[in-house]
C-alpha positions in Angstrom: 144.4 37.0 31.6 142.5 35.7 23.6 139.8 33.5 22.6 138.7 33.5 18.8 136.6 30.7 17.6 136.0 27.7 19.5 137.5 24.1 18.1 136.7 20.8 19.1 139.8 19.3 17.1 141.8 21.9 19.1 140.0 20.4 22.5 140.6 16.9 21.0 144.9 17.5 20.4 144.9 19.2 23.6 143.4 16.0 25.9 145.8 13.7 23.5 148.9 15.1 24.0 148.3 14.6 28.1 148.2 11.6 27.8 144.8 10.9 29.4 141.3 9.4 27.6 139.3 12.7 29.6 139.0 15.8 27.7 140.8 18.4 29.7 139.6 21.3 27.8 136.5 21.7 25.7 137.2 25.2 24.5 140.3 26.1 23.1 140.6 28.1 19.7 142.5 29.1 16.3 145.7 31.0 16.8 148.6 28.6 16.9 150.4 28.3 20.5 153.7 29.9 21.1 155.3 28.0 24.0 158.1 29.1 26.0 161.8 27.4 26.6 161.6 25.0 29.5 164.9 26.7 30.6 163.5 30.2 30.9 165.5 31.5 27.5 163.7 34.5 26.3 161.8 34.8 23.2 162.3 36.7 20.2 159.5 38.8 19.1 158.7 38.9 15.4 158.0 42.3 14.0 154.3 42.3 12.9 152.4 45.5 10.6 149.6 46.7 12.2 146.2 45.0 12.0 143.8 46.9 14.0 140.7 49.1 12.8 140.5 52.4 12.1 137.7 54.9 13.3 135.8 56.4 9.7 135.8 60.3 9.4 136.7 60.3 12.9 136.6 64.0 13.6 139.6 66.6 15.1 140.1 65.3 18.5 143.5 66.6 19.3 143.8 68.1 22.8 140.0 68.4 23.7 138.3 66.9 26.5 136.6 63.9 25.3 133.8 61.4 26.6 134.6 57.7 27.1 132.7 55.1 28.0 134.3 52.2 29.8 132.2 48.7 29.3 134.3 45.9 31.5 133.2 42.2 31.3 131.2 42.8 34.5 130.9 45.7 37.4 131.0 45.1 40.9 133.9 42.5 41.3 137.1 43.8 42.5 139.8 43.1 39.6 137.4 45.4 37.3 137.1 47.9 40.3 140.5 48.2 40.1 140.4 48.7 36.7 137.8 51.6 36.7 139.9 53.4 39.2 142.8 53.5 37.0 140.7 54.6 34.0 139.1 57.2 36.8 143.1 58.3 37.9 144.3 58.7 34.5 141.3 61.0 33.4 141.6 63.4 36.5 145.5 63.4 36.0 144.9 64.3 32.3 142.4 66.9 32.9 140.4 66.1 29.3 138.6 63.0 29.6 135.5 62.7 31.1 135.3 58.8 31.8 132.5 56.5 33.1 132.4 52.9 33.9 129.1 50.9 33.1 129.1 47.0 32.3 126.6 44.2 33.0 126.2 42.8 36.5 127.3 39.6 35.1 129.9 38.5 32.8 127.4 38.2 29.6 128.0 39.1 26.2 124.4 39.6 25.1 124.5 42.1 28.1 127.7 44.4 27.2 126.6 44.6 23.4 123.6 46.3 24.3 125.3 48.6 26.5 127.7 48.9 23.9 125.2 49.6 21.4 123.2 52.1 23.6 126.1 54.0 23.9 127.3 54.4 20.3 123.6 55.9 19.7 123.9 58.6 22.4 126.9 59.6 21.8 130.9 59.2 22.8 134.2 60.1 21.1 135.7 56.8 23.1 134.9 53.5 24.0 137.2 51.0 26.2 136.1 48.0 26.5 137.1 44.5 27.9 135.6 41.7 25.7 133.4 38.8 27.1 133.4 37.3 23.7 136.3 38.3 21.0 134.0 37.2 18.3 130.4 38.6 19.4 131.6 41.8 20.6 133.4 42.7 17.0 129.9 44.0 15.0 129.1 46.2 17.6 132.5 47.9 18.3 133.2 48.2 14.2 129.9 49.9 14.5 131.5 52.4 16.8 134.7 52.5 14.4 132.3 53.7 11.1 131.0 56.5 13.7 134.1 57.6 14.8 134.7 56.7 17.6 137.7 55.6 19.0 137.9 52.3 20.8 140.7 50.5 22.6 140.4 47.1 24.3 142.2 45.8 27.4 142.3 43.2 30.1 140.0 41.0 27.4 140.8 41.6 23.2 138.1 41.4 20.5 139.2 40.6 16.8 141.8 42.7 16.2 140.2 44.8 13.5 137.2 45.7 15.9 139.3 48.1 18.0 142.3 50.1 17.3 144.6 49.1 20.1 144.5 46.5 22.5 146.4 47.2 25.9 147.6 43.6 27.0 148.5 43.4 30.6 150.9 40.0 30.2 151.9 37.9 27.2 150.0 34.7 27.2 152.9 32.2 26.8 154.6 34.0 29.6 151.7 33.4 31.8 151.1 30.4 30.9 155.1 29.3 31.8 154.6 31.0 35.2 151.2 29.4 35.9 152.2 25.6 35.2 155.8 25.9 36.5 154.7 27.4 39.7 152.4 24.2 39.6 154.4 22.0 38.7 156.9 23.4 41.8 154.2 22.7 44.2 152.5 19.5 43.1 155.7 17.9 41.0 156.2 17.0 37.8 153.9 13.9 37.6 151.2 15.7 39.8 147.2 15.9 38.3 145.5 19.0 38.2 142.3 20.7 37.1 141.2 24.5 35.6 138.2 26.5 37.1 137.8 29.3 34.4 135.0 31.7 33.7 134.0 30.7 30.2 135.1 28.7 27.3 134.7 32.2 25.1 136.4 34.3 27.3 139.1 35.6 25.1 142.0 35.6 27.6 141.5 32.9 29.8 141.0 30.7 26.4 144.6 32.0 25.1 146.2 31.8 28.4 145.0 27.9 29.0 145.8 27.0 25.1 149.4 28.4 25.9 149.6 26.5 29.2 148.5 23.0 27.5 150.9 23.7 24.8 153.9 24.5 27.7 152.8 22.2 29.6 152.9 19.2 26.9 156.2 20.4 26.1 158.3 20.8 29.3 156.0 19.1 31.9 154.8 15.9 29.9 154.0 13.8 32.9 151.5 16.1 34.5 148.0 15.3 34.0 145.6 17.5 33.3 142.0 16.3 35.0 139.7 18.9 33.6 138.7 22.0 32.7 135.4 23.7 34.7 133.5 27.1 33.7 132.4 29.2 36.5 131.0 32.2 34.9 132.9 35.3 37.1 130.6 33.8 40.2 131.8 33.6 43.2 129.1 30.5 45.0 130.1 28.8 41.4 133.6 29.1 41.5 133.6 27.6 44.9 131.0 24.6 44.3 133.0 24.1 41.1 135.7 23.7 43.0 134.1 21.7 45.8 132.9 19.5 43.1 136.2 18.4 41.7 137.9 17.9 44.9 135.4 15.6 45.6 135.5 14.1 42.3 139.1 13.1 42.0 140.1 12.7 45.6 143.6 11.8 46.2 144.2 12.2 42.6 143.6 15.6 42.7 147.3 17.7 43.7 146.5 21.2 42.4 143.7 23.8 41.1 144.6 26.4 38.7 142.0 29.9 39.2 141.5 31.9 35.9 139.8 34.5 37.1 140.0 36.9 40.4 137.0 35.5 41.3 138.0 31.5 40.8 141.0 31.8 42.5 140.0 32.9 45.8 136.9 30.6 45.7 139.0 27.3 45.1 141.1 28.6 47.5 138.5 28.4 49.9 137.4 25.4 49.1 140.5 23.9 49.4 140.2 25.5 52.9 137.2 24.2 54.1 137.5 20.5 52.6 140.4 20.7 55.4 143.3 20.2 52.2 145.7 23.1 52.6 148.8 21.3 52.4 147.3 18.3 50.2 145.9 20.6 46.8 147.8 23.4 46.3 146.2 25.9 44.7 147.3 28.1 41.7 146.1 31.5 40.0 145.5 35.3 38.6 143.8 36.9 42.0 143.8 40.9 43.5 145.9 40.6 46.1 143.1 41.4 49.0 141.3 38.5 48.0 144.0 36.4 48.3 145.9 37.6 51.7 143.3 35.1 54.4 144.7 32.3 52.2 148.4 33.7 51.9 148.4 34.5 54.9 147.3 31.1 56.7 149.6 29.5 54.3 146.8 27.9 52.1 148.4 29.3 49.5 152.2 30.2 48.6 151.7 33.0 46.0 149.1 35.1 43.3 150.3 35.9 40.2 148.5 39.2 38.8 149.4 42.3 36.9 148.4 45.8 38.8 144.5 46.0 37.7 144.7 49.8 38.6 147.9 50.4 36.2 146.2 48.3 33.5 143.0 50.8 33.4 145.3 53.3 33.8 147.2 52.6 30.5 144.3 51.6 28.8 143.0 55.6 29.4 146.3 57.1 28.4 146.2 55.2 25.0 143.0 56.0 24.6 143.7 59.9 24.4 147.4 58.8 22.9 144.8 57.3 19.9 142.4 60.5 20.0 145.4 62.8 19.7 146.8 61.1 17.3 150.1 60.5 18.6 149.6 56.9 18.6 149.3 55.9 14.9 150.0 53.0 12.9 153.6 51.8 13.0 154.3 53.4 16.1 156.7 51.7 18.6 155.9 52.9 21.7 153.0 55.1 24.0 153.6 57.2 26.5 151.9 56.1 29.5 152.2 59.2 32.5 153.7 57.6 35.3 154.2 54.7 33.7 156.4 56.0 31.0 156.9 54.7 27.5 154.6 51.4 27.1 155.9 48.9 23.8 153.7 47.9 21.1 153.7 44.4 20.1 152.2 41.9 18.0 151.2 44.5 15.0 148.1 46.4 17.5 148.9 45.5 21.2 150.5 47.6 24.3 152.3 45.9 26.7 151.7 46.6 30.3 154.9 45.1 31.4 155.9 42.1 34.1 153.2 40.7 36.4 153.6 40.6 39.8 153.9 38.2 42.2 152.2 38.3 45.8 153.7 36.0 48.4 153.9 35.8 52.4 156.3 38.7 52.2 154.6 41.3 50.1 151.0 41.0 50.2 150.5 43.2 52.6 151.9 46.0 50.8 149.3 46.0 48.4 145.5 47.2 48.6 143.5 46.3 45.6 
């Protein structure tokens, strides 16, 4: 699903307001939480100027075919397949964008700097990234912003003032509401649950589960929150992870929430193969072909995930938007091809829109 800087007095409020001597959540990080009304009222969003970067002597771009680099967290896993293919779609459709997708083969910062970095020295008019560190990644992409280059985030931000725009595919509190109430629906309000997440510095994940401890402290006080486990964006991890805390808490244990689309589907089969369907439920952001053995065998009642392939998709029609120059500072809204006219929020950010939600009934539909 932002990370900034990690905080152990963060971690510390977080395992005292649940009640529970265990800390649930060693990461956490600066940005104050912005919970949403038990009772589903909507929020009002604040007006905010903008507070992104801005490319330096960034030359005449308008209607020409450009080159852009995409650097995902990681290749070869299928959420940021997805992703590539809507990057890949939008290009072909627009006819001036000559796109690429390379990233690490893991989820490592060190890693997707130095492709970063490598790519900035050869040579590209645009950079899309999604951030394994918000922090870490920032020198290197406002090293692309002094060479002109224009660079939008997505999926994963960076500090706002290392990119221009940052395409967010959900907003945080409104995950984070969908995620524990669809918990707490399953397991009850006084049920225990734990996290398997990539990594405490994975900017998304970090703002999705600060959101979700705030939400849940607020309008679901009696839950209790076991722990939080990292799992890198590995599959055998993820599922001995989850293994692991099944057989830690036992009974105790009523429901695990996946982070990533690799956790999910891994602590869902766990779940499955510790013979538990029924007894933990289990909760999470997963592509929908990952999840449909466990849907369908009724392991699992529903994923919640935004369309991967619309999100790279966006993220490649703001990137020309930004190019052109019809996406400038104080604008509103993007237009998005078939997905029309996209908002801007929170000063630098582009809204993807609703996520969805796969069931019994639906799943089927989709292939991604």
């Amino acid at each position: 699903m932002r990370k900034i800087v990690l905080s152990t007095l963060l971690a510390l409020s977080f395992s005292t307001s649940l009640g529970h001597a265990q800390s649930a959540w060693t990461g956490g990080d600066d940005l104050p939480t912005n919970p949403l009304a038990c009772d589903a009222t909507p929020a009002t969003a604040a007006a905010k100027p903008y507070d992104g970067g801005q490319p330096t002597n960034a030359p005449d771009r308008k209607g020409k075919t450009i080159k852009v680099v995409d650097v995902p967290k990681l290749v070869g896993i299928g959420y940021f397949n997805a992703t590539s293919k809507g990057i890949s779609d939008a290009a072909k459709e627009m006819g001036s964008m000559d796109a690429k997708t390379d990233g690490p083969s893991k989820a490592n910062i060190d890693d997707q700097i130095t492709l970063l970095d490598n790519y900035i020295t050869s040579g590209v008019d645009g950079i899309l990234f999604a951030a394994n560190d918000p922090v870490a990644i920032a020198p290197v992409l406002k090293k692309a912003l002094a060479a002109g280059i224009n660079v939008v985030g997505y999926d994963a931000n960076s500090t706002p003032d290392a990119r221009q725009w940052f395409v967010n595919q959900a907003e945080f509190n409104g995950i984070a509401k969908a995620m524990v109430d669809s918990m707490a629906a399953e397991i009850g309000d006084d049920g225990a649950f734990a996290i398997v997440t990539s990594t405490f510095t994975t900017p998304n994940q970090a703002r999705w589960i600060a959101e979700m401890a705030a939400y849940q402290a607020k309008c679901h006080p009696k839950m209790k929150w076991l722990e939080t486990v990292e799992a890198q964006e590995d599959n055998i991890l993820s599922f001995n992870q989850s293994n692991t805390l099944i057989n830690k808490y036992g009974d105790e244990l009523k429901g695990i929430f996946g982070m990533t689309s690799v956790a999910t589907p891994a602590a869902a089969d766990a779940v499955t193969q510790a013979k538990k369907c029924g007894s933990i439920s289990v909760v999470g952001l997963a592509t929908p072909n990952a999840m449909k053995p466990y849907v369908g065998a009724g392991c699992v009642k529903s994923v919640v995930l935004w369309n991967p392939v619309d999100l790279g998709y966006a993220a490649a029609y703001v990137l020309r938007a930004t190019a052109d120059g019809s996406l400038a500072p104080g604008a509103t809204s993007v237009k998005a091809g078939k997905l029309g006219d996209l908002a801007v929020i929170n000063g630098s950010e582009i809204l993807l829109g609703a996520p969805t939600v796969f069931n019994k009934d639906n799943i089927n539909d989709f292939d991604f």
